[in-house]
Each structure stands twice: as C-alpha cells, then as structure tokens.
C-alpha positions in Angstrom: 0.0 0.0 0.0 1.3 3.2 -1.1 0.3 6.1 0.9 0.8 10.0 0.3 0.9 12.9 2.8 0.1 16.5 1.6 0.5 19.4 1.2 1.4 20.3 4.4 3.7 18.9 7.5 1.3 20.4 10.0 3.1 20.2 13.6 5.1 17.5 12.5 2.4 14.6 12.0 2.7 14.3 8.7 6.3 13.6 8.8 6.1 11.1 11.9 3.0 9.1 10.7 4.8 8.5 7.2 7.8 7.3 8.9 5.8 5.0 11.6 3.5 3.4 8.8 6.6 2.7 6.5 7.6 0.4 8.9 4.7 -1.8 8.5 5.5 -4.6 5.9 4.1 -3.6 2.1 3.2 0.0 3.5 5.3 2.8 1.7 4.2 6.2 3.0 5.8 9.6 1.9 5.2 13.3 3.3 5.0 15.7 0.3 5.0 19.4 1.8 5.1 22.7 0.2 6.4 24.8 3.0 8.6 24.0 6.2 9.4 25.7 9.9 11.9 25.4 12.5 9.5 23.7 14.4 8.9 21.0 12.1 10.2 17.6 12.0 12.0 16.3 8.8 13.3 12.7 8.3 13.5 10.7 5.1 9.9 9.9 4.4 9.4 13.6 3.6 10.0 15.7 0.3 10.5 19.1 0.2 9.2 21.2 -2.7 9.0 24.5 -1.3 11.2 27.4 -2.6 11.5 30.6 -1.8 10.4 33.8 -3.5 13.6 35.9 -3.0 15.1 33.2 -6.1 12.7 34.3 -9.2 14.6 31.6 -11.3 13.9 28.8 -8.5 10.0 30.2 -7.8 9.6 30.4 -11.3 10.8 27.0 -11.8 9.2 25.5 -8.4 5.8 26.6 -10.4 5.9 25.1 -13.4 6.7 21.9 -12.1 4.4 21.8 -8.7 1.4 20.5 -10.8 3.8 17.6 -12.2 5.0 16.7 -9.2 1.8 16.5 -7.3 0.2 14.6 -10.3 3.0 12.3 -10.2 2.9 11.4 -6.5 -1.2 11.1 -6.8 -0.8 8.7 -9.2 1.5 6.3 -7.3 -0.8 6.1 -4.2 -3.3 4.3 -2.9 -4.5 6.5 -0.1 -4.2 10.5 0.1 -3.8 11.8 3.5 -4.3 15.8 3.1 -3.7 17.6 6.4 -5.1 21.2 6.2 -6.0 21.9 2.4 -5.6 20.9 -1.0 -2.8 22.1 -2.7 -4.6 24.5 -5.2 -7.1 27.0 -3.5 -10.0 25.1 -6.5 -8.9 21.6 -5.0 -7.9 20.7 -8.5 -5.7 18.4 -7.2 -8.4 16.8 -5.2 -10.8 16.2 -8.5 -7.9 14.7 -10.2 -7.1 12.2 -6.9 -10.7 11.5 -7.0 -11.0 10.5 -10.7 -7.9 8.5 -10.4 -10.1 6.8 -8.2 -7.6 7.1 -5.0 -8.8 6.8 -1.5 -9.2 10.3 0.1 -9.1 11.4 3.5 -8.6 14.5 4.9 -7.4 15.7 8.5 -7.7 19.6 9.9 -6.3 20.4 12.6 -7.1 24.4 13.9 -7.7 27.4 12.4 -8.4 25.0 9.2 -12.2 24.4 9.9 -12.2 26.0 13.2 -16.0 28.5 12.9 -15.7 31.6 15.6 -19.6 32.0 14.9 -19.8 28.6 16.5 -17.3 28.4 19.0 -18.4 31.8 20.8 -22.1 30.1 21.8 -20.0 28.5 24.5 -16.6 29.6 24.8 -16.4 32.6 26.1 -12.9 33.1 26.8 -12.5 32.8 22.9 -15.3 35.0 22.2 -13.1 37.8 24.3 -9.8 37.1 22.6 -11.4 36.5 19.5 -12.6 40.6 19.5 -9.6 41.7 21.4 -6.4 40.8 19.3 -7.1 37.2 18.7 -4.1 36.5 16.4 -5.9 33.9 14.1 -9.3 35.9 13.3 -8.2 36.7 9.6 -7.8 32.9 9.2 -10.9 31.8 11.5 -14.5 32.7 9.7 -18.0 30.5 9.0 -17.2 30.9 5.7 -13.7 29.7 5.6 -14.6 26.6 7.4 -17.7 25.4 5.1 -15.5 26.5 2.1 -12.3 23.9 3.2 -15.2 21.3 4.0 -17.0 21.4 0.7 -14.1 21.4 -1.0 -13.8 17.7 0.2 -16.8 16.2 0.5 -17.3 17.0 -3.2 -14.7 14.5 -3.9 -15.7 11.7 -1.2 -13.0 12.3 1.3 -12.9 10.8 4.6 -12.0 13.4 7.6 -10.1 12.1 10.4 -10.3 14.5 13.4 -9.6 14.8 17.0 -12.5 15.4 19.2 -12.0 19.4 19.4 -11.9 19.3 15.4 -15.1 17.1 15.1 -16.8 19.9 16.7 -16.5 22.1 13.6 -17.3 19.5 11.0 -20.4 19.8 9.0 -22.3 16.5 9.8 -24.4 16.8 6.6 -21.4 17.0 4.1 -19.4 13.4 5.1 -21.3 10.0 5.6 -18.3 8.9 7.9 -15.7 10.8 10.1 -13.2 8.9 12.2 -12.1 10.3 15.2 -8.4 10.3 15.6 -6.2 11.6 18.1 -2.9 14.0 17.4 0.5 11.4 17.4 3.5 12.4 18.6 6.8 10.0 18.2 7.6 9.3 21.8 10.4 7.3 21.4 12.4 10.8 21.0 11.1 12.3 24.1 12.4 10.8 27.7 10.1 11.3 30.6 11.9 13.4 33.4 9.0 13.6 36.3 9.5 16.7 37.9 11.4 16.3 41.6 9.4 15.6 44.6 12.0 17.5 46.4 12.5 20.6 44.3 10.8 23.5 46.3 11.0 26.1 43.7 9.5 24.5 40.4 10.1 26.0 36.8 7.2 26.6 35.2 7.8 27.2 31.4 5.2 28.9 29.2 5.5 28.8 24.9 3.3 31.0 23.4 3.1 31.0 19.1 0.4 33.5 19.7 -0.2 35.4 22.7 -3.5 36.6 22.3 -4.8 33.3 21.4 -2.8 31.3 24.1 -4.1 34.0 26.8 -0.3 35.0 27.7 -1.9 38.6 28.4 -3.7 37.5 31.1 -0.7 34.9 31.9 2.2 36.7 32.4 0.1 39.6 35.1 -0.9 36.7 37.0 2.6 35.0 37.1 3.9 38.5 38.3 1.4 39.3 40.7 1.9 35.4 42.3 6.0 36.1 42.5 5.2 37.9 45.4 3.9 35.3 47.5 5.4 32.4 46.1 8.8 30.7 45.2 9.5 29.5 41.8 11.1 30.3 38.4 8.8 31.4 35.4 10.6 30.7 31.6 8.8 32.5 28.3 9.4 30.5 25.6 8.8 32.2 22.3 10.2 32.2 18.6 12.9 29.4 19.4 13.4 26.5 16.9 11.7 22.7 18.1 15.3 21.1 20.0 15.5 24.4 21.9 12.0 24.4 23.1 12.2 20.7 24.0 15.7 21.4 26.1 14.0 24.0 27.8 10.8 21.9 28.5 12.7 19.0 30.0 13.9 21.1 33.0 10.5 22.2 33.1 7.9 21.3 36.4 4.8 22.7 35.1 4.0 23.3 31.2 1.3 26.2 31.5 -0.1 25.8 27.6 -3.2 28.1 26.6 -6.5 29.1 28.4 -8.8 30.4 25.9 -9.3 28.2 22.7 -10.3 25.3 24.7 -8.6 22.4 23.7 -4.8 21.4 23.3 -2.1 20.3 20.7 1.2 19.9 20.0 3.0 21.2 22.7 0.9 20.4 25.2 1.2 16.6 23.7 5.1 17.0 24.3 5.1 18.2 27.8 2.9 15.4 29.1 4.9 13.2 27.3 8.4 14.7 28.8 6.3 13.3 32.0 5.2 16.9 32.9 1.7 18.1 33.9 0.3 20.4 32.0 -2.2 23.2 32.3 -4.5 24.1 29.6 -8.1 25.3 29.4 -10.1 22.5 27.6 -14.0 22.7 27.1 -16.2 20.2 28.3 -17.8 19.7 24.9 -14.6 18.0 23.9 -14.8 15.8 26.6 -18.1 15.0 25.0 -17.0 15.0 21.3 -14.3 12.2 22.7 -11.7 13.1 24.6 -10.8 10.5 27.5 -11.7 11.2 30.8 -8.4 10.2 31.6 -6.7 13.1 30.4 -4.8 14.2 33.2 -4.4 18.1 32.5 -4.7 20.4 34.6 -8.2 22.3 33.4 -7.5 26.1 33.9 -9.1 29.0 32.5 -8.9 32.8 33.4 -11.4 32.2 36.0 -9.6 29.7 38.1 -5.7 29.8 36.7 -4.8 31.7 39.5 -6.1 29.1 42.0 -4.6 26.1 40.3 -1.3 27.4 39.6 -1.0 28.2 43.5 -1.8 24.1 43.9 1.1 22.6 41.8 3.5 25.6 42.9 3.0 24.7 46.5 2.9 21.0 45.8 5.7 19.1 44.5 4.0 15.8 44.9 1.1 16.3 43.0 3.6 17.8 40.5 4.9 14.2 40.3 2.1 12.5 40.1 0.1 14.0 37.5 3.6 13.6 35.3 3.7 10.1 35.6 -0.5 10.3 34.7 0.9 13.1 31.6 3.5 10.2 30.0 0.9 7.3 30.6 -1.9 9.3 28.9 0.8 10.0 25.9 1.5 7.0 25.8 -1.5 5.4 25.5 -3.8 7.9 23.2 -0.8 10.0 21.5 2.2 6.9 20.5 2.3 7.6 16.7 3.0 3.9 16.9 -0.2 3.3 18.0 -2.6 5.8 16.1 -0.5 4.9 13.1 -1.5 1.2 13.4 -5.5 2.2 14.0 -4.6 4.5 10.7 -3.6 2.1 8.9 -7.2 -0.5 9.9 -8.8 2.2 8.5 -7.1 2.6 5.5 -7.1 -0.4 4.7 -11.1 -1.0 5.6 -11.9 1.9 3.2 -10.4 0.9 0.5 -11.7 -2.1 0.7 -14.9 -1.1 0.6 -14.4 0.9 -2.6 -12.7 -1.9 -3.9 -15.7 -4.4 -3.6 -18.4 -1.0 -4.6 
C-alpha cells in the first residue's frame, strides 16, 4: 500500500506518521509538503518542494513543475492523507485524486475548519480574545470553514479529526468521520517527572500566539503570584523545536493556553516529557471524545490563578500527574499506536471501494 501525505507537515504529523507506517511490511508512506518551519520535524519519508520567493529563477521553476509533481505522486498512491488543504485553492488536485479513483481522506487540525460563529455560543474566553487581538481571526470565519469542508466532500473524502476538530465538521457534508487523536513520536522524548523535592519549580510557558494562548492574562498573573510564592517562570517564544524541547525537560509545570479550549502539539510533548500540564479545555470536547483520563490540569482565566497556586505549592502532586501526563501520551498519543489504528482504517476503506 502506497500512501501519500500532503500538502502540508502540519506540527510535524505528517512527517512522523509516514515514517511509523513505512515500517509496516508492504506499506510505503511519503510526506509531500510545500512549506517548512523550524519547528517542524523532517526525516526521510518527507519531500520538500518549497522554494522561496527571493530566487525568481527557482519560484519560477518551483511553479511550473508543482502541478507535475503533485500529479506524479497522486498517481503512485493508494491512499491520500491531506492535512489542512488541497494544494490548489479550487482543489484541483483533489478532483484529479478523486477521478484517479484514490482513496481520500482529509485531516484539519485548527484554524483550518475552526467556525468563531460557532465556538463563541459556548466559549467565552474565545469570544473575548477573539474581539480583542485574537491572532488567528483573519484565518478563522464560518465561511472559511464550510468552504475547506465542501471542497472535500465533493470529492468523497474521509476526515479524520480529533475530538475538538469534530466539533467544527459539517455532519451533513461526510457520511463517515473517524475520530483520531494527534501522534506524537515518543520514542524521541524521555520522561523526566518533575522532583518531589524541588521547592522552587520552573514553570515554562511557549506561546506561538499570545493573544490566542491567553499570555496577556498569563504573564500579570505570574507576576502578581512572584510575590507570595517561590519559583522560576521561563517565556518560551520564537525558538526552533530542539531548543524548546531542552528548555521543556527542565521544566515542572507546562502552562499551555487558556482560551481556545482544547490542546495540541506542545501540550502533547510536555505530558509526554512526564510533565503536567495546564491548559483550558472545554467540556464539549470531553463530550465529542476526549478520554476522561486526560490528566491536565483544566485552567481557565477564572480559576488559573487558583490552580497554579496548587502545583506551585505542591511538589508531589507535580509528580504524580507527570507520571499520569506520560501514561496518557502513551496510550492515546504513541504515533506507533494511532499509526497502526490508521492504517485499519485505511485499509477498511479501501476495501470497501474496492468491492463497490
């Protein structure tokens, strides 16, 4: 089974899923991405295509022979994994995928499908940011979201989303959606549980947007609480991947986001570095899916203050909630595991078309 990744090495999972399932006898899985980041994750199961405008000569060239190159790499797969959305703003490349007669799925992951209209009827920590600053509102919109759908489910693709992103999809546009939870490749992450006898704990916080993570309300709070109590606080912001894992390693507490009301990639890294983690998460993802055993730390504006004042003034419950953070990583987020329940459902999929 040959299976193609594209366009886009979202948060790394692209890159890590291709490399886990091509270690599966007969499985041969490549990441195709049109732009990269410091943060992101390369190993040999991905190809780079993107080029840079400052080189005409090489833009000009990268141009002409994208459509080739994505035509080429549809035709030699079985299954299409797109993460975010198709390569051409008309999906284009989807259509010709689809009347190749390839297998089609689709995963988003954020600001992708994520509807503001929707989300403020019962997030209201969003609904604040989202007028005051919010850094992803040009991205965000109804219309955005129902566009990125119905590009897909005009060509029969399958989505595969966590349980925050099933809350955005349009029920009436796919027959099927699998749930699926974010992967992250724990075999390069060692869990260091923070101390039991370290009295002054680190607590590390890595905004990408500060707005959005709620670092404006963060950072006061943190100040304010330096008064009373003992410990070190570490901003994190606009360093490349190894750096922000070095620093997160010393870490005690991970303090994520507390407004959008659910958690990713960094928060996935943390708990796997055996860390406990704080992060505001809805309770209509808990509904949507999400294991009650997810051991973080639910804070919001209203009550961060009070929960931070628990783990800095308890180095026990630290520990203990890190050695709940790996387990939980372990068990929902091993790209070892969600790759093998990926590939069941490739593999279930197609044959179902195969015996339509």
């Amino acid at each position: 089974m040959n299976i193609l990744f594209l366009p886009q090495n979202i948060a790394s999972m692209p890159a890590i899923t291709a490399d886990s399932l091509s270690k599966n006898e007969d499985v041969n899985a490549v990441c195709l991405t049109l732009r990269t980041h410091k943060y992101q994750q390369i190993n040999k199961n991905v190809i780079v295509i993107a080029t840079s405008k400052r080189n005409f000569i090489k833009w000009f060239w990268y141009k002409i022979n994208l459509k080739r190159t994505v035509k080429k790499w549809i035709n030699w797969a079985d299954a299409i994994h797109y993460t975010w959305t198709p390569v051409y703003s008309d999906a284009r490349d989807v259509k010709y995928a689809y009347d190749k007669g390839k297998k089609i799925f689709v995963e988003w992951v954020g600001s992708d499908i994520r509807d503001p209209d929707y989300l403020k009827n019962f997030n209201q920590y969003y609904a604040c940011a989202y007028d005051n600053g919010y850094e992803y509102a040009n991205f965000e919109s109804k219309e955005q979201s129902l566009k990125n759908q119905t590009l897909f489910s005009k060509y029969g693709a399958i989505p595969l989303l966590s349980p925050e992103m099933s809350l955005f999809a349009d029920k009436s546009l796919f027959t099927k959606i699998h749930l699926l939870y974010q992967r992250i490749n724990l075999k390069d992450i060692q869990p260091k549980y923070p101390s039991v006898n370290n009295s002054r704990p680190v607590i590390i916080h890595s905004p990408s947007a500060k707005i959005a993570k709620g670092s404006n309300i963060i950072i006061p709070l943190i100040e304010s609480l330096k008064q009373d109590y003992d410990f070190e606080f570490v901003l994190l912001h606009n360093l490349s991947r190894d750096e922000v894992l070095k620093k997160m390693e010393e870490a005690d507490i991970f303090l994520d986001q507390i407004i959008y009301g659910s958690y990713g990639m960094a928060a996935m890294e943390a708990m796997s570095f055996g860390k406990p983690v704080m992060c505001y998460i809805m309770p209509e993802v808990f509904e949507a899916g999400l294991s009650p055993e997810c051991p973080i730390i639910n804070a919001n504006p209203d009550n961060l203050k009070e929960q931070l004042i628990k783990l800095i003034t308890n180095s026990q419950l630290r520990h203990d909630i890190g050695i709940k953070s790996r387990k939980f990583a372990e068990k929902f987020h091993d790209v070892e595991k969600v790759s093998s329940q990926l590939l069941t459902i490739y593999k279930t999929e197609l044959e179902k078309r195969d015996n339509a």
